[in-house]
TIMI-2910 file (N, C-alpha, C, CB; in pm, 1 decimal, decimal comma, always signed):
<rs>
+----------+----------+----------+----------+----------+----------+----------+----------+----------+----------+----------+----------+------+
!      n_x !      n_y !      n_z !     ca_x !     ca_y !     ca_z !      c_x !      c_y !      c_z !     cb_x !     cb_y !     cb_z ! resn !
+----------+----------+----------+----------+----------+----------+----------+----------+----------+----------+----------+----------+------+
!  +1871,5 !   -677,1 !  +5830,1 !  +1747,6 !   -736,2 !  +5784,9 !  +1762,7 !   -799,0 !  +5646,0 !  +1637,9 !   -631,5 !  +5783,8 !  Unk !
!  +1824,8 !   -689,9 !  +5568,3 !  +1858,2 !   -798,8 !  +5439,6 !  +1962,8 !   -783,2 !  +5355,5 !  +1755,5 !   -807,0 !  +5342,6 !  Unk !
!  +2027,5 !   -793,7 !  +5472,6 !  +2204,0 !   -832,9 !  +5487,0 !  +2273,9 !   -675,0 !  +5388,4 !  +2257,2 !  -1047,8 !  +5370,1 !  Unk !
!  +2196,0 !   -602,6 !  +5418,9 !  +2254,6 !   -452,4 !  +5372,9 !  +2301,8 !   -372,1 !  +5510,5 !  +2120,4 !   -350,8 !  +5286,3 !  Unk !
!  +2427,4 !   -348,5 !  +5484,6 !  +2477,0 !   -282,1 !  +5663,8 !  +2527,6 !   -137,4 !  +5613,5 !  +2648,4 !   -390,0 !  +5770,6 !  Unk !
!  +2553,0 !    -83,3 !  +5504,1 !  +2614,1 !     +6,6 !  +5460,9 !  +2489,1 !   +115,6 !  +5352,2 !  +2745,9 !    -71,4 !  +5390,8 !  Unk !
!  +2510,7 !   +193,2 !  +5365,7 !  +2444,1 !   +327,7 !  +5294,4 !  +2462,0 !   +260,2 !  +5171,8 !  +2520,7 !   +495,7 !  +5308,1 !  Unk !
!  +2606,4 !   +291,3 !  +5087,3 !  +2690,7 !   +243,3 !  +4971,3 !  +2577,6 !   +105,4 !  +4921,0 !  +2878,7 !   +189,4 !  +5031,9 !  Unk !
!  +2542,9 !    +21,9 !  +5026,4 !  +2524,6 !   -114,4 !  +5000,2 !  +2358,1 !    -88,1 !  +4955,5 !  +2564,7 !   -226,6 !  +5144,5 !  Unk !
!  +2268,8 !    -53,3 !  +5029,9 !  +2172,2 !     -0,2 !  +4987,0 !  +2140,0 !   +116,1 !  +4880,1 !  +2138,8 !    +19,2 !  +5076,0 !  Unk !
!  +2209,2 !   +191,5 !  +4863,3 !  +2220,5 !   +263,9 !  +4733,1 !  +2195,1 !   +170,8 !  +4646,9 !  +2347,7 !   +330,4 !  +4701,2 !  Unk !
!  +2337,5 !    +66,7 !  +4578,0 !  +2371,0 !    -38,2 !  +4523,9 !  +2221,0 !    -71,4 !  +4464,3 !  +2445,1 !   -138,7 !  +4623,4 !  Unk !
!  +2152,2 !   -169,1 !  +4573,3 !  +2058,7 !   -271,5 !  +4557,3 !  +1945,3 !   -163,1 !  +4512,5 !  +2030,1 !   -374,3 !  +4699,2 !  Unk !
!  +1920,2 !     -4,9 !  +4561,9 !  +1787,8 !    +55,0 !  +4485,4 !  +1851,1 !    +86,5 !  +4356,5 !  +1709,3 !   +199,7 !  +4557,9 !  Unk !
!  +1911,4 !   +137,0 !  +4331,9 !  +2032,5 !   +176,2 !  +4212,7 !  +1989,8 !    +13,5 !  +4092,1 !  +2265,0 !   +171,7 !  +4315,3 !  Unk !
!  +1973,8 !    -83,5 !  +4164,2 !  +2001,5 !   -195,6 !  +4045,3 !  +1782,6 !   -204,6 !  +4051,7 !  +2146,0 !   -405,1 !  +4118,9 !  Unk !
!  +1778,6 !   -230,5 !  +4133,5 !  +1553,4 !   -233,6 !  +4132,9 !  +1516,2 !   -106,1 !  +4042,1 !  +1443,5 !   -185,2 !  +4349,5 !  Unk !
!  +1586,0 !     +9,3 !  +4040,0 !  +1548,2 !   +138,1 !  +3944,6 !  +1599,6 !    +56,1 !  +3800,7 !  +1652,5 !   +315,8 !  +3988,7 !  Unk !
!  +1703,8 !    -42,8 !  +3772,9 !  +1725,7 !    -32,4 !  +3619,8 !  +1621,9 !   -142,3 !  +3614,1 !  +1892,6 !    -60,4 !  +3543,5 !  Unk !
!  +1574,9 !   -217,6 !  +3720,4 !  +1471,9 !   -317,6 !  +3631,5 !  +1347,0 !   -231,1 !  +3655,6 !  +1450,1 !   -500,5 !  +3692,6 !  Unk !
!  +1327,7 !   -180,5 !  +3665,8 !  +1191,8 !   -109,9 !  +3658,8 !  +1224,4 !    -16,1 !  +3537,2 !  +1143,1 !    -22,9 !  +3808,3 !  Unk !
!  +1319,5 !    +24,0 !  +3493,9 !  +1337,4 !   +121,5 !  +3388,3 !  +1331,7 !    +10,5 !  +3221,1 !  +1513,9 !   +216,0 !  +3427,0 !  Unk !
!  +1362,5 !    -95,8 !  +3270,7 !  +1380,5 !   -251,4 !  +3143,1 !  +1218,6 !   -278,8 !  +3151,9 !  +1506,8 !   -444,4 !  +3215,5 !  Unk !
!  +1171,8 !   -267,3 !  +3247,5 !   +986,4 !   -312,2 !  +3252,6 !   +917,7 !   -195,5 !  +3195,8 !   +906,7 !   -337,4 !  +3430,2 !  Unk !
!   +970,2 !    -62,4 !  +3221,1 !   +888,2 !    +50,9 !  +3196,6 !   +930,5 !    +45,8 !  +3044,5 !   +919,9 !   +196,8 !  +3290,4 !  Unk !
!  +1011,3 !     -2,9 !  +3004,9 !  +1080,8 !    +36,4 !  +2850,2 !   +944,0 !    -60,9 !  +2791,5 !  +1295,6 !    -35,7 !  +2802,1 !  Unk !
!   +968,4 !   -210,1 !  +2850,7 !   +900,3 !   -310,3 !  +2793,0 !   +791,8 !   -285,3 !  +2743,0 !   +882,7 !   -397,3 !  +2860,5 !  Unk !
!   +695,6 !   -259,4 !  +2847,2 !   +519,6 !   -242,9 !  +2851,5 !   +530,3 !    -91,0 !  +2721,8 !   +430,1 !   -183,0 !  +3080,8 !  Unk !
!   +634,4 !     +2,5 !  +2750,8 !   +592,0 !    +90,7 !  +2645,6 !   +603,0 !    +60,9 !  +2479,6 !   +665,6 !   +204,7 !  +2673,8 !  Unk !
!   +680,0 !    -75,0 !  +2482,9 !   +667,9 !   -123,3 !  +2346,6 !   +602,5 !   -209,7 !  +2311,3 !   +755,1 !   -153,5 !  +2300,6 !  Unk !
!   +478,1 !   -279,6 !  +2454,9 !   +440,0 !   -363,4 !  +2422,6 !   +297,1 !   -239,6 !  +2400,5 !   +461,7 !   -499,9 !  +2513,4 !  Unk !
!   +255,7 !   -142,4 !  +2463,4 !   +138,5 !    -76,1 !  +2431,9 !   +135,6 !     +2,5 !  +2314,6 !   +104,3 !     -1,4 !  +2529,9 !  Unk !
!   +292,3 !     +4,8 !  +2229,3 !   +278,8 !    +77,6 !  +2118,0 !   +276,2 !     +1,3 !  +2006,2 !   +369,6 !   +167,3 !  +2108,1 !  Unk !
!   +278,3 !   -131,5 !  +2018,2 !   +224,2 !   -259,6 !  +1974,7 !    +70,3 !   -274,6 !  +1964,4 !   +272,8 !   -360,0 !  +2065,7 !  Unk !
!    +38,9 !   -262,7 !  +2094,4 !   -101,5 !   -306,0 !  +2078,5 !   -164,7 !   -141,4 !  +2007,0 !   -180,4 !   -366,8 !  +2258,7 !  Unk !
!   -169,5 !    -74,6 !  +2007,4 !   -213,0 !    +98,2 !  +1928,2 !   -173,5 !    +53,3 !  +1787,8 !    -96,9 !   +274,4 !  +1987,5 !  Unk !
!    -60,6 !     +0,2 !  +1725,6 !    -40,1 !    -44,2 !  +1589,7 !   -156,8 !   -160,5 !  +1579,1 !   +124,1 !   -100,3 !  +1562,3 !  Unk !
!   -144,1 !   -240,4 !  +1610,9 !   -288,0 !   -327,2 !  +1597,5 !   -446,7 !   -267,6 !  +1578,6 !   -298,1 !   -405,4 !  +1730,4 !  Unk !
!   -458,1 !   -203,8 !  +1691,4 !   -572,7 !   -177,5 !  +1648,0 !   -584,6 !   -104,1 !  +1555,1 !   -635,7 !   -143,2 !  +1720,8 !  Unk !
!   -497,0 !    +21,0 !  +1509,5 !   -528,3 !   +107,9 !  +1390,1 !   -482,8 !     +1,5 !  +1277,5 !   -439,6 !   +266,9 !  +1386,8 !  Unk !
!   -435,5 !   -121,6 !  +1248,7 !   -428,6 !   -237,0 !  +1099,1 !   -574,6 !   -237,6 !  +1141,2 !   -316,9 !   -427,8 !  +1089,6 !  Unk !
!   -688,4 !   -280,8 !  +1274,2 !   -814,8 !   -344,8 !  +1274,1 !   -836,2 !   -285,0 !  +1184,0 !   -908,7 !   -347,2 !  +1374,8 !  Unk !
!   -862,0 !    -97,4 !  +1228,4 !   -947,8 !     +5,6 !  +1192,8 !   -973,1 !     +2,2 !  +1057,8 !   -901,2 !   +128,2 !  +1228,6 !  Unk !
!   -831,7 !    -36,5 !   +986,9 !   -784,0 !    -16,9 !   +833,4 !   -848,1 !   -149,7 !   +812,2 !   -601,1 !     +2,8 !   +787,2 !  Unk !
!   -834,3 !   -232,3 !   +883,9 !   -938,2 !   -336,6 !   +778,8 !  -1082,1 !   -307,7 !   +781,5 !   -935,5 !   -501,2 !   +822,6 !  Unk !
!  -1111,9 !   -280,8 !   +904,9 !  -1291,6 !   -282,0 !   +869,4 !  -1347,7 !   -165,7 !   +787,6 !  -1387,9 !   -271,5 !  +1015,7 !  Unk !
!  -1248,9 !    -83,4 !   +754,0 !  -1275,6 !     -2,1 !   +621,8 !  -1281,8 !    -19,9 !   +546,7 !  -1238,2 !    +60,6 !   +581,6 !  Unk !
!  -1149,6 !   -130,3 !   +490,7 !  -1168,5 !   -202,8 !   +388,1 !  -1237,3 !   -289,6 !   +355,2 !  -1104,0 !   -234,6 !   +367,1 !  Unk !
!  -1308,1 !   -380,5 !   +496,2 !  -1436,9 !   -436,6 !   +466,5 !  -1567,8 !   -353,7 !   +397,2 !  -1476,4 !   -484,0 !   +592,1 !  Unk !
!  -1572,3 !   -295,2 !   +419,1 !  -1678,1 !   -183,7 !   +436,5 !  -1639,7 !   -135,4 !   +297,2 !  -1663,6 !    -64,6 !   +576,5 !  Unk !
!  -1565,2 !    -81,8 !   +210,3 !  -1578,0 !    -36,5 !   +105,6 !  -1581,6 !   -160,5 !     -8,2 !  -1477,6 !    +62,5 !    +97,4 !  Unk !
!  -1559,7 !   -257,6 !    +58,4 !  -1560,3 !   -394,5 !    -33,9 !  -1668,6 !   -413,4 !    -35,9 !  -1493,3 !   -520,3 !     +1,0 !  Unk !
!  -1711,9 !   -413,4 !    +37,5 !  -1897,8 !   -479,8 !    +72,6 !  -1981,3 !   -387,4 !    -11,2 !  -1971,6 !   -459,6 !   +270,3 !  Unk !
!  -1921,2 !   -186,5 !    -21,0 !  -2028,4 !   -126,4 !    -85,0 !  -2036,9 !   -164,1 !   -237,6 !  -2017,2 !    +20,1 !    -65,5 !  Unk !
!  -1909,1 !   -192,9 !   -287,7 !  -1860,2 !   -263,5 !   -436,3 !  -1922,5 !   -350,2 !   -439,1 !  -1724,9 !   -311,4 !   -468,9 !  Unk !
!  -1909,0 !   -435,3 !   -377,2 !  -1999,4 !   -584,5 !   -419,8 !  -2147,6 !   -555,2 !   -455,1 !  -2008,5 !   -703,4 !   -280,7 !  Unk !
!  -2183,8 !   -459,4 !   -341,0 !  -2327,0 !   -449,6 !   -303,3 !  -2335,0 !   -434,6 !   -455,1 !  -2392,1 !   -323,8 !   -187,7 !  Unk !
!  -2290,9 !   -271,7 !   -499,0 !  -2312,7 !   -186,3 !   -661,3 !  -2328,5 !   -323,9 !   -705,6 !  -2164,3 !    -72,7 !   -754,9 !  Unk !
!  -2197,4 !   -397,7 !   -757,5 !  -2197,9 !   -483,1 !   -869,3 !  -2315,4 !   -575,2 !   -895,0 !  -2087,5 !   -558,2 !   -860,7 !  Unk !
!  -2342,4 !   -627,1 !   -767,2 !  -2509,1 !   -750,6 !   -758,4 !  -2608,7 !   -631,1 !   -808,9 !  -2580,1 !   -831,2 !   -538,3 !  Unk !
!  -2615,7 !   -490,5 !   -796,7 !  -2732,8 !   -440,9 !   -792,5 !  -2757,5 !   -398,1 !   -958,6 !  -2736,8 !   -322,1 !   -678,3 !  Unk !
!  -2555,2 !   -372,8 !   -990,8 !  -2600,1 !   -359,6 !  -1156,4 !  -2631,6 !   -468,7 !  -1274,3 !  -2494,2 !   -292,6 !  -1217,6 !  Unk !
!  -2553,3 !   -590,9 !  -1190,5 !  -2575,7 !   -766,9 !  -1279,5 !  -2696,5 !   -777,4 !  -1263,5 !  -2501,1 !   -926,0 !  -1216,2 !  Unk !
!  -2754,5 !   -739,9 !  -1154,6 !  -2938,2 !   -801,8 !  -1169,2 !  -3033,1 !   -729,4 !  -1187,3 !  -3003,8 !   -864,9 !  -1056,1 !  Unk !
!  -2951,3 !   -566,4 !  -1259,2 !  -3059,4 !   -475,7 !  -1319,8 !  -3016,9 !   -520,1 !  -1498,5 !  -3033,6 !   -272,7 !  -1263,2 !  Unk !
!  -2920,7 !   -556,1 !  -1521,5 !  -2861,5 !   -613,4 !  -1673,7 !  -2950,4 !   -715,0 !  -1701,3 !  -2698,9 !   -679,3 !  -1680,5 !  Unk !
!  -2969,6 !   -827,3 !  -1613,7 !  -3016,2 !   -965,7 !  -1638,9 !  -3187,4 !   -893,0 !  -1626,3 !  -2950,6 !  -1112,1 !  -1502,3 !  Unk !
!  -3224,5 !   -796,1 !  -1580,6 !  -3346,8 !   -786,2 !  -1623,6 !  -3368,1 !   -746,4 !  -1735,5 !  -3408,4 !   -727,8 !  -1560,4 !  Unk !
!  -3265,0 !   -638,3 !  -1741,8 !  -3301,7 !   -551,3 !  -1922,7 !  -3261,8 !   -670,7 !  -2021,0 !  -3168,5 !   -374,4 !  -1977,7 !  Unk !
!  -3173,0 !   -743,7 !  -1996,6 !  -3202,2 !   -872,5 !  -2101,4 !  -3262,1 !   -944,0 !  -2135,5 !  -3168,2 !   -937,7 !  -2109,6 !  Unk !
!  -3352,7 !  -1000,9 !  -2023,6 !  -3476,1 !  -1080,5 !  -1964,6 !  -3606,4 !  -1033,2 !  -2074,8 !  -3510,6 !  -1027,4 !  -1777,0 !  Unk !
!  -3590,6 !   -875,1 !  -2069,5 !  -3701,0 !   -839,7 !  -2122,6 !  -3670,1 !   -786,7 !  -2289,4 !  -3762,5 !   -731,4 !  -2022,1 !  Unk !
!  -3545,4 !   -757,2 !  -2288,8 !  -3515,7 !   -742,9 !  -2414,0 !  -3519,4 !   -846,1 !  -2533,4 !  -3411,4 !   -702,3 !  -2403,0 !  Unk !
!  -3459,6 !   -991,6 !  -2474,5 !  -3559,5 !  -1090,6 !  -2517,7 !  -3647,0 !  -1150,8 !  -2615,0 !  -3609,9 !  -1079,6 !  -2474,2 !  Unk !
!  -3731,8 !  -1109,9 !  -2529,0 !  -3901,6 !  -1115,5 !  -2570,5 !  -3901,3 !   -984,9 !  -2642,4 !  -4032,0 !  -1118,1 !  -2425,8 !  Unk !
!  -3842,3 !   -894,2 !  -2671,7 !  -3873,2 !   -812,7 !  -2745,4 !  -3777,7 !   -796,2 !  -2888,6 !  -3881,5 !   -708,7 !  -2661,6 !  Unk !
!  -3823,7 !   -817,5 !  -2985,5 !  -3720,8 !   -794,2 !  -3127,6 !  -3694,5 !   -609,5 !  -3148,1 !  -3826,8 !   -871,2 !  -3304,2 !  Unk !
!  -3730,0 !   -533,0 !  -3081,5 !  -3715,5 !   -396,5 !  -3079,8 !  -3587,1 !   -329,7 !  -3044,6 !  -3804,1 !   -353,3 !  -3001,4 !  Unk !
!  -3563,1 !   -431,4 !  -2943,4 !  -3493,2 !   -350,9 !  -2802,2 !  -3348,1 !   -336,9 !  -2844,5 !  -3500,7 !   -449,3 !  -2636,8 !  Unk !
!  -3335,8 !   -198,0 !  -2803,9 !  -3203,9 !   -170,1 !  -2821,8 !  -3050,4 !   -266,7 !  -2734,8 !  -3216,0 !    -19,2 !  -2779,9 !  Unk !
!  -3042,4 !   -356,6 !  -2818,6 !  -2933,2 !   -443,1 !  -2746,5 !  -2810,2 !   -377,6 !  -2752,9 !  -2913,4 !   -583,4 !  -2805,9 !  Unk !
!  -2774,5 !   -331,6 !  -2854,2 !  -2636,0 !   -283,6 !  -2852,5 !  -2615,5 !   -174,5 !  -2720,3 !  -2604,4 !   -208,9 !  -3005,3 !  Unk !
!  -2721,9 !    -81,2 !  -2727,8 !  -2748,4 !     -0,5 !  -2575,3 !  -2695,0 !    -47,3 !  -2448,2 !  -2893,7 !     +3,4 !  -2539,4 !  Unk !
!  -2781,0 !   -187,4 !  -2446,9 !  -2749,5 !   -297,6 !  -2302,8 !  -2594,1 !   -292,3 !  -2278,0 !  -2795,1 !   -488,9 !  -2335,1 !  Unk !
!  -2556,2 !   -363,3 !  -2458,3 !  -2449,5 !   -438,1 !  -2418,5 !  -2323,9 !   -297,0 !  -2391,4 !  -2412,2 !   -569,2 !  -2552,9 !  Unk !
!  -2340,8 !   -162,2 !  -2404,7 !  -2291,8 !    -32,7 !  -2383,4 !  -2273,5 !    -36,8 !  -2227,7 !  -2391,8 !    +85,3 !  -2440,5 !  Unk !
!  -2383,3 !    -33,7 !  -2197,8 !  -2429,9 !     -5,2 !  -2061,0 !  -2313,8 !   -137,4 !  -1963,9 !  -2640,8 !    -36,5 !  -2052,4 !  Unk !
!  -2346,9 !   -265,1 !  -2013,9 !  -2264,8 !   -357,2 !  -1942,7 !  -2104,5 !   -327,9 !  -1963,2 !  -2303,6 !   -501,7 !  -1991,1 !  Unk !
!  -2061,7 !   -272,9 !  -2057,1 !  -1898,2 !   -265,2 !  -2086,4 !  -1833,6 !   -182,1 !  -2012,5 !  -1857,7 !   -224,1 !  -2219,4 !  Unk !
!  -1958,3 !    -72,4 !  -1993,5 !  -1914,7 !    +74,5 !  -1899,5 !  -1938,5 !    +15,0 !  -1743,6 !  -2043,0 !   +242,8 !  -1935,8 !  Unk !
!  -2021,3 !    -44,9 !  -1712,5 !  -2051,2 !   -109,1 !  -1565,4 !  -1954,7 !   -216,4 !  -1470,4 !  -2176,9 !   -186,9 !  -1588,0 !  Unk !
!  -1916,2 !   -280,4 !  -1589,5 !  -1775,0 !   -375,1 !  -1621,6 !  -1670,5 !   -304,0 !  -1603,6 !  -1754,7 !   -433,1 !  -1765,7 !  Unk !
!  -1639,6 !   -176,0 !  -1663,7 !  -1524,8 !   -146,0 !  -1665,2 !  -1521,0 !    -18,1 !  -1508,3 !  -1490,2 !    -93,1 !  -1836,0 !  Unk !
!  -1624,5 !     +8,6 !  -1441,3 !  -1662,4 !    +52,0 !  -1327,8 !  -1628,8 !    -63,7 !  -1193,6 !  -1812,6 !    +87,3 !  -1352,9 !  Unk !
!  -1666,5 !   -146,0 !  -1245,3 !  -1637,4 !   -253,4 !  -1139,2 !  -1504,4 !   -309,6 !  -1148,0 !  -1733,0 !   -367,8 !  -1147,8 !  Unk !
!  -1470,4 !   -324,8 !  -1223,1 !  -1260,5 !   -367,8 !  -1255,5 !  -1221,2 !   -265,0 !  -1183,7 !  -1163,9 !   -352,4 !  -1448,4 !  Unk !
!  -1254,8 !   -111,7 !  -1242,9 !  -1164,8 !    -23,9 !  -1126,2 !  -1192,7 !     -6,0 !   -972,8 !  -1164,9 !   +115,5 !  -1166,5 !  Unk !
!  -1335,8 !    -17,2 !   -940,8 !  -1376,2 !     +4,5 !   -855,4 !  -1304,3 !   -159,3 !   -728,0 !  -1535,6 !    +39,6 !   -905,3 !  Unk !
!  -1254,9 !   -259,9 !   -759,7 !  -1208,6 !   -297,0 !   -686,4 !  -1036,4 !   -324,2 !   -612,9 !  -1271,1 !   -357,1 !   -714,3 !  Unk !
!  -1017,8 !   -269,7 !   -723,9 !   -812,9 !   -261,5 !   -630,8 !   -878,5 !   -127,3 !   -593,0 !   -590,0 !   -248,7 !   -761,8 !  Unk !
!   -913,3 !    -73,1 !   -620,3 !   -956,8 !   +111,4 !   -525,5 !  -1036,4 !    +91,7 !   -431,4 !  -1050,5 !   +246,9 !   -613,1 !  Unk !
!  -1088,0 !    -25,2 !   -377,3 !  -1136,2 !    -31,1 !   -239,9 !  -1072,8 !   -115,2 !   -159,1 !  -1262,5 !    -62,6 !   -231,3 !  Unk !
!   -953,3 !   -198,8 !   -217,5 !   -856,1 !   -283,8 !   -205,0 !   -727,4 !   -203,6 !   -103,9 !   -814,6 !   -327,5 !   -361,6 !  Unk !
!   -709,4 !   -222,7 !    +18,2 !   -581,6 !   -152,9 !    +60,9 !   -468,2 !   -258,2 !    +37,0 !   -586,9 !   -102,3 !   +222,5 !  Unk !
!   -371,6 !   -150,0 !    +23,7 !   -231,5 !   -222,8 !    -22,2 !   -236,0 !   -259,1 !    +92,4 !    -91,2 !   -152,2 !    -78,6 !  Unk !
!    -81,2 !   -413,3 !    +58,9 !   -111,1 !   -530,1 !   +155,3 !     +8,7 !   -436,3 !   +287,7 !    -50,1 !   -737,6 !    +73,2 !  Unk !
!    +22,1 !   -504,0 !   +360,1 !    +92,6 !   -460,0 !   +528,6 !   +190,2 !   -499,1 !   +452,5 !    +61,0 !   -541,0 !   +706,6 !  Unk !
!   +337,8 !   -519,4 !   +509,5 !   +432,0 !   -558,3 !   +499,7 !   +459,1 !   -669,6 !   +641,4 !   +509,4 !   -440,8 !   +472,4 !  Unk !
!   +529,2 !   -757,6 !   +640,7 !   +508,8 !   -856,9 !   +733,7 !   +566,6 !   -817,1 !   +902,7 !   +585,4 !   -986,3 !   +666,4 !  Unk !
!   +468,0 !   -842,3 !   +939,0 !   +584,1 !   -779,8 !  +1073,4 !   +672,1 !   -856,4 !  +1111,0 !   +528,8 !   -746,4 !  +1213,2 !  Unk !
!   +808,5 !   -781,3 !  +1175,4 !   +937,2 !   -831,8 !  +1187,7 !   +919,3 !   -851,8 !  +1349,3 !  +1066,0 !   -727,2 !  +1127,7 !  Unk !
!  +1037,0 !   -996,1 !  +1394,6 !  +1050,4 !  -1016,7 !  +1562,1 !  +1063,3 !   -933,7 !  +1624,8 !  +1139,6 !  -1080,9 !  +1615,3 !  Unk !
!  +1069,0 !   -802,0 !  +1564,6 !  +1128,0 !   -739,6 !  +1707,2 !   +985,2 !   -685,2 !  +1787,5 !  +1254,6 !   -587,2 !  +1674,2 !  Unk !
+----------+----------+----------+----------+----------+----------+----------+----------+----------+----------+----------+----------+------+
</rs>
């Protein structure tokens, strides 16, 4: 039937279909431990979205509580400015650190293989 007449000869031909199925089974297991590395870089980014976004959020919420106390400080010859400008150096220097610390170090490039 397909030109196998011998035991030996059929051995042979399952003997060689087992190593390509063993080259496919190798394959797919490096191609699914591929795709599992991918999604856990996603995971790691949308964390890092996410802690970027809460930084930003802080920073808009402390620049436009500053620009009010200035706003009103102002109009006022009283107001403790040097206070403000305390308050902004420490908020400033909260936000410089606060962003390489929500910053993940970069990947390294992936290689062909």
């Amino acid at each position: 039937m397909f030109g196998l007449t011998t035991n030996a000869q059929l051995l042979a031909a399952l003997n060689a279909i087992a190593a390509v199925q063993g080259k496919q089974s190798a394959t797919l297991a490096a191609i699914l431990a591929q795709g599992t590395k991918i999604m856990s870089g996603e995971s790691d980014l949308k964390a890092a979205l996410a802690a970027n976004a809460t930084a930003i959020s802080a920073a808009v919420s402390a620049i436009a509580s500053l620009s009010a106390q200035l706003t009103t400080a102002a109009g006022d010859p009283d107001a403790d400015i040097e206070a403000i400008a305390q308050q902004l150096a420490a908020q400033t220097a909260t936000l410089t650190a606060a962003i390489p610390a929500a910053s993940p170090a970069p990947s390294p490039a992936p290689t062909g293989s």
